[in-house]
N, C-alpha and C positions, 0 to 999 in steps of 0.2 A: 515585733520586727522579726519576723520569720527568714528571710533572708540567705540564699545559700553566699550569694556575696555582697558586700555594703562596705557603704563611706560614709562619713556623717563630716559635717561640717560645722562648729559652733560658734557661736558669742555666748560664751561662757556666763552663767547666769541669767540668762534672758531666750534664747533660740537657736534652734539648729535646723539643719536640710539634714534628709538623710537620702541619700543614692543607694539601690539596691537591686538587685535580681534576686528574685525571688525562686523558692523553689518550684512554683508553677511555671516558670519563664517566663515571667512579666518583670520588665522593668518599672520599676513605680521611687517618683519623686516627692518629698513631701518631710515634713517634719514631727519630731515627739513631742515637740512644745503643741505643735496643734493636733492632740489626743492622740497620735499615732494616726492620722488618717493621711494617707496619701492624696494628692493633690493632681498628680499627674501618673499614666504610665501610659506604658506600649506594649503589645504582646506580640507574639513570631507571628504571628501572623497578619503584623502588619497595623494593626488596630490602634489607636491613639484614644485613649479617651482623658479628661479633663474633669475633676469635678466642679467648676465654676464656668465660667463663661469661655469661650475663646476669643480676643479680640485683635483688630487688625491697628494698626497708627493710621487715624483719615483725618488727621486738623486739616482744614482747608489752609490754614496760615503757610503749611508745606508741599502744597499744589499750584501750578501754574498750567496756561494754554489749553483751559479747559473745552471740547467742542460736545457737541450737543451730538447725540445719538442719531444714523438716518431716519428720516419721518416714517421707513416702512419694518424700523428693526422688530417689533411686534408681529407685524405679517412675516419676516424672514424668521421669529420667533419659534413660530409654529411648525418650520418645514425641518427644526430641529428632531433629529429619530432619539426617543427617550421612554422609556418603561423599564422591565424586569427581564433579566438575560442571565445566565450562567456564567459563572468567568470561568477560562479555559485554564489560565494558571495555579487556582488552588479550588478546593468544592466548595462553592459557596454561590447563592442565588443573592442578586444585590437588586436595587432601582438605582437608577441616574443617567445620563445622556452619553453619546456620543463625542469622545471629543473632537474629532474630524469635523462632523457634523455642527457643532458648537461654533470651531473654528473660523467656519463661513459667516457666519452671522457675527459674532462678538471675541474674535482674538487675542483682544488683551485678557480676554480669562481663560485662558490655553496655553499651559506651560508645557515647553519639550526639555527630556532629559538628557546627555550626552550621546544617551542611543538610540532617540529619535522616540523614545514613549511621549507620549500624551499623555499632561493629568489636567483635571478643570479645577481654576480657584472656584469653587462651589458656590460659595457666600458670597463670594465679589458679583458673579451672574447672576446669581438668585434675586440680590438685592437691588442690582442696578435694575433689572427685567421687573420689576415688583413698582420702582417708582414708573417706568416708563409706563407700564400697564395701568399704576393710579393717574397719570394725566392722560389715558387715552380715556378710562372713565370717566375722569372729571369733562374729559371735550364733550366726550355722546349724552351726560346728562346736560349739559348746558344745551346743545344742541337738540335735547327732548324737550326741554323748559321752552326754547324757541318755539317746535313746533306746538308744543301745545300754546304756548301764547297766541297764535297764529288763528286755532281753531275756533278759541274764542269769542 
């Protein structure tokens, strides 16, 4: 635990959290019961990383009103502007999309801040665009199976 500043938090005999800044400026979350290995942290520059998974709450049990995607969100998919760009606010070369851009096509994964910034839930797009794009495959191979039945 290197730590310039820390908290620990215990059940005495069995597990702790420890909360810490570290001398490098990372904040990093995680316990000495599990080896000393952090679990979580953040650096200044904004960086989150995780050593496990990230997950979101999706039981369908706590979803209602579900509507189904336009039939052209794949074609609107595409006029998404997305590759590799500089960000102006720190030096850094990144990939990912537009969220303006985004906006148009799939807005509920488009969050504004109080001051009007743009962030994209990543993984919410990603994943919803991933199944819509496996049923546009699944349509054009059935519809290959047709035509080739056809030639037959």
């Amino acid at each position: 635990f290197r730590s310039a500043a820390a908290m620990s938090f215990h059940i005495f005999g069995s597990y702790a959290i420890n909360l810490g800044l570290d001398t490098d400026r990372v904040f990093r979350l995680g316990g000495y019961s599990e080896n000393g290995n952090f679990r979580w942290s953040a650096d200044t520059s904004g960086n989150f990383t995780a050593r496990s998974n990230v997950t979101a709450y999706s039981d369908e049990r706590k979803k209602k009103n579900w509507e189904a995607l336009p039939e052209d969100v794949v074609l609107k998919l595409a006029s998404v502007k997305s590759g590799t760009y500089e960000r102006t606010d720190v030096d850094l070369k990144q990939v990912g999309v537009s969220a303006q851009s985004l906006a148009k096509v799939l807005p509920e994964a488009v969050l504004s801040d109080t001051n009007g910034e743009l962030s994209v839930a990543y993984g919410n797009a990603a994943l919803v665009m991933c199944v819509e794009l496996a049923k546009k495959v699944v349509s054009l191979s059935q519809e290959i199976s047709e035509l080739k039945g056809r030639l037959s």
